[in-house]
C-alpha positions in Angstrom: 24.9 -107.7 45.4 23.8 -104.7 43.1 20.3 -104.3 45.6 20.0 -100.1 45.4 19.0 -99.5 49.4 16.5 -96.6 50.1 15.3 -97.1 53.6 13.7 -93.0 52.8 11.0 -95.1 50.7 9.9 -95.7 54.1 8.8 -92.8 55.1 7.6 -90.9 51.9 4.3 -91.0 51.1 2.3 -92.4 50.4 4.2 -95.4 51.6 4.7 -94.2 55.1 0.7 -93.4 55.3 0.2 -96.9 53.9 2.4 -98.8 56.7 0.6 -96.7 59.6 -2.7 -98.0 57.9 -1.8 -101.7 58.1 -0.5 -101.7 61.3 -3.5 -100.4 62.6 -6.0 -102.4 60.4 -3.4 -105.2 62.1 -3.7 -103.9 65.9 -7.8 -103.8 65.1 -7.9 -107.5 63.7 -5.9 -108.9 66.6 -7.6 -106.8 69.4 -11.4 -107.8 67.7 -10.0 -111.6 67.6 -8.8 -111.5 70.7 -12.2 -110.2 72.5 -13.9 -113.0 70.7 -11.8 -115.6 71.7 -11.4 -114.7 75.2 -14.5 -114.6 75.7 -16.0 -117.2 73.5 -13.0 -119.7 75.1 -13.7 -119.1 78.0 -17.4 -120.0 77.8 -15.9 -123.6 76.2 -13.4 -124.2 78.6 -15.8 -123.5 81.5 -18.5 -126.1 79.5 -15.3 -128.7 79.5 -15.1 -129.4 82.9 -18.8 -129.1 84.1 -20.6 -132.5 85.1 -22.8 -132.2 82.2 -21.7 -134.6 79.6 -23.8 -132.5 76.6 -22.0 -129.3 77.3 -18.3 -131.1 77.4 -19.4 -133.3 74.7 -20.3 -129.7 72.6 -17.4 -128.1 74.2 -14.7 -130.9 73.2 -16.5 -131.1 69.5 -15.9 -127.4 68.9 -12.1 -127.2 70.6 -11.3 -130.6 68.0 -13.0 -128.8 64.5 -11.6 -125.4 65.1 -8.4 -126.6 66.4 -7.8 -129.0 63.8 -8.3 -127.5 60.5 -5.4 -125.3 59.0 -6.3 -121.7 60.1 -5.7 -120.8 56.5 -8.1 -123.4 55.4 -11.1 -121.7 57.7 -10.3 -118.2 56.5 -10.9 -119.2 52.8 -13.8 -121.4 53.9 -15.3 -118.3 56.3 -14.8 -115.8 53.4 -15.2 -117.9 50.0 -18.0 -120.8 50.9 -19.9 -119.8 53.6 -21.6 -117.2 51.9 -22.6 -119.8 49.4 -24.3 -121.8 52.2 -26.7 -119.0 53.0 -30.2 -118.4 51.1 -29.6 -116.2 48.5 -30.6 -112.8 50.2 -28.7 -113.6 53.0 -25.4 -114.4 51.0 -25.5 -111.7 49.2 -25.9 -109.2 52.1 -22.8 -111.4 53.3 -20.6 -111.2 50.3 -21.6 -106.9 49.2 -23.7 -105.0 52.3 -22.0 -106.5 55.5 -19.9 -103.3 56.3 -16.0 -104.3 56.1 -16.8 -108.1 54.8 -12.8 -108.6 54.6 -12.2 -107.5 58.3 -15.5 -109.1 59.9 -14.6 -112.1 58.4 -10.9 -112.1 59.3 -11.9 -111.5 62.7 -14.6 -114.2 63.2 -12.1 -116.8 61.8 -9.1 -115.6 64.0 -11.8 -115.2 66.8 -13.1 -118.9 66.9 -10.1 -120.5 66.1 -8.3 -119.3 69.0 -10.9 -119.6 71.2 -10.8 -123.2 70.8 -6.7 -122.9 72.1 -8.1 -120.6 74.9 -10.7 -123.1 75.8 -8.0 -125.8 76.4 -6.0 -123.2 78.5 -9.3 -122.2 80.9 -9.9 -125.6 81.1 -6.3 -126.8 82.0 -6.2 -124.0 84.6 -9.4 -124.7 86.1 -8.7 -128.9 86.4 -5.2 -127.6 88.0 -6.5 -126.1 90.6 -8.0 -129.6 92.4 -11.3 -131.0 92.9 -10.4 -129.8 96.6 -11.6 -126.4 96.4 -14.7 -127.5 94.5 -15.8 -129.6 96.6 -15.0 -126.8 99.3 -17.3 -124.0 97.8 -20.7 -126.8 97.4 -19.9 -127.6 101.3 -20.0 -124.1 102.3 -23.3 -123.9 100.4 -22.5 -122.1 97.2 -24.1 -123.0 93.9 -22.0 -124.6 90.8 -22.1 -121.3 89.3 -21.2 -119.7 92.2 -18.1 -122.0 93.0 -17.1 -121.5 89.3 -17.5 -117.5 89.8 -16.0 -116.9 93.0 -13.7 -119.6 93.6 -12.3 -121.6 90.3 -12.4 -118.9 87.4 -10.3 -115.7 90.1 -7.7 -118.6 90.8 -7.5 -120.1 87.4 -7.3 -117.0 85.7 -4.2 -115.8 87.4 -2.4 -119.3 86.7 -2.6 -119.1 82.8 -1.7 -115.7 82.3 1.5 -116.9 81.0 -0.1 -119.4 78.3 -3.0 -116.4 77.4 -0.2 -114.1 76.5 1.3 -116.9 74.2 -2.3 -117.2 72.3 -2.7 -112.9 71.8 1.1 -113.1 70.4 -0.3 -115.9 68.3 -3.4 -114.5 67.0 -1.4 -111.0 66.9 0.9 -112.8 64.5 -1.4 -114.8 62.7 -3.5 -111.8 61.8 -1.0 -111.7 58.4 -3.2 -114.3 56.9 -5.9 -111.9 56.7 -4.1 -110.3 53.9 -5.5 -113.9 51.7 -8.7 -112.3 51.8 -8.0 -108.7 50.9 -7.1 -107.0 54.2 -4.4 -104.8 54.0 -2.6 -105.0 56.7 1.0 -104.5 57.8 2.2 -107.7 55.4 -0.2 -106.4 52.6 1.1 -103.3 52.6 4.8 -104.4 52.7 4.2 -106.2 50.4 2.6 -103.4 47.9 5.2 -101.3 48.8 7.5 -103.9 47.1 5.4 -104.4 44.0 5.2 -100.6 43.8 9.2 -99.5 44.3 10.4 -102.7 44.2 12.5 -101.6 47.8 11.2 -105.2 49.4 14.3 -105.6 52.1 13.5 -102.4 53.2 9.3 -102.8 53.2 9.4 -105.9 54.7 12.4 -105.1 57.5 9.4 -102.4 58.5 6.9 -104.7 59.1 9.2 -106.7 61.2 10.1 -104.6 63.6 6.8 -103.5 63.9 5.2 -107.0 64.9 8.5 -107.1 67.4 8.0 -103.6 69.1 4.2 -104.9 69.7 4.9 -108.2 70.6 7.8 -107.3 73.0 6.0 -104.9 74.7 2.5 -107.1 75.2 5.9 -109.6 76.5 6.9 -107.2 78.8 3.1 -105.8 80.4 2.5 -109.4 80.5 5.1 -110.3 82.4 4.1 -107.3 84.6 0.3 -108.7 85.6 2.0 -112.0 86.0 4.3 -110.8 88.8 1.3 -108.9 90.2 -1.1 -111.9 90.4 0.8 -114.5 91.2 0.0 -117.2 93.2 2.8 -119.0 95.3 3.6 -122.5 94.3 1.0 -122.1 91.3 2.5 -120.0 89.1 6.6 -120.1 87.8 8.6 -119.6 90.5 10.8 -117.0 88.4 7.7 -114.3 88.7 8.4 -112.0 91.2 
């Protein structure tokens, strides 16, 4: 009841200069992640439906491993033991020359966790769609990859753009772990700001409507493409 309220901590500096930084080191993270997981997922979804038992074997392997260990679990093993695994040389260009060791590393761990979510997602769109039209594209004379490229990945695309915008939120929003391995983001420097002027309601209020205004508006351009690409009777019948 005696809190003193300052919201003008917020925008003095350095404190102002040090929540534009971590949003930005956030937006990079989650943009980085997102690359690699959209496009590494997709590779392992596409894998999980082929007729090759080795590459859904492989594929199903890595979707159960990523998905299945604590994503906090992998960022400390990614940034704490891996280097250890390396030869020497090699761990130690890891662990002091790899340029922004914190941020690569927060990256590839967000990156291949998620893709293992976005695999499941490519491959629940692509098995939606019917062995119909697969069988369709071979009969008309296309190749596998062809049928995947020009017939299964435009369609299936376009049906998951709804559960793809769940997993960017979600890696968006995850990318506050990456202040466990010394990434200051937007929660890392909230959080400084509190041990610094002890104004924590008022750092931390910040950072929250800073992960809403981002995630509302990814909500909202989202919901955009979704209305623009639909596909009657395939996608929610509330897209318009």
């Amino acid at each position: 009841m005696n809190y003193n309220w300052d919201w003008g901590v917020l925008i003095r500096e350095p404190y102002f200069e040090w929540l534009v930084s971590g949003f930005l080191w956030t937006i990079s993270v989650s943009v980085a992640a997102w690359i690699l997981a959209f496009s590494l997922g997709s590779v392992v979804g596409i894998a999980r439906t082929t007729n090759s038992k080795l590459l859904r074997g492989i594929g199903t392997c890595y979707v159960e491993t990523f998905r299945n260990i604590p994503l906090l679990v992998q960022m400390f093993l990614w940034y704490f033991v891996f280097p250890e695994l390396l030869p020497e040389d090699a761990g130690m260009w890891v662990k002091r020359e790899l340029p922004m060791p914190e941020f690569t590393t927060a990256v590839v761990c967000l990156g291949l966790y998620t893709a293992s979510r976005v695999a499941e997602q490519v491959r629940a769109g692509i098995e939606a769609i019917g062995q119909g039209q697969r069988n369709a594209g071979l009969a008309m004379g296309l190749t596998p990859a062809q049928v995947y490229r020009y017939v299964l990945l435009p369609v299936s695309y376009r049906i998951i753009v709804p559960p793809l915008t769940s997993e960017f939120l979600t890696i968006f929003k995850n990318s506050s772990l990456a202040l466990t391995i010394g990434v200051l983001e937007t929660t890392a420097q909230a959080r400084q700001i509190e041990e610094y002027t002890f104004q924590g309601f008022e750092a931390f209020t910040a950072a929250t409507l800073l992960y809403i205004i981002v995630t509302s508006t990814v909500m909202l351009l989202m919901k955009l493409i979704e209305g623009r690409l639909r596909i009657p009777g395939m996608i929610s019948l509330g897209a318009k």
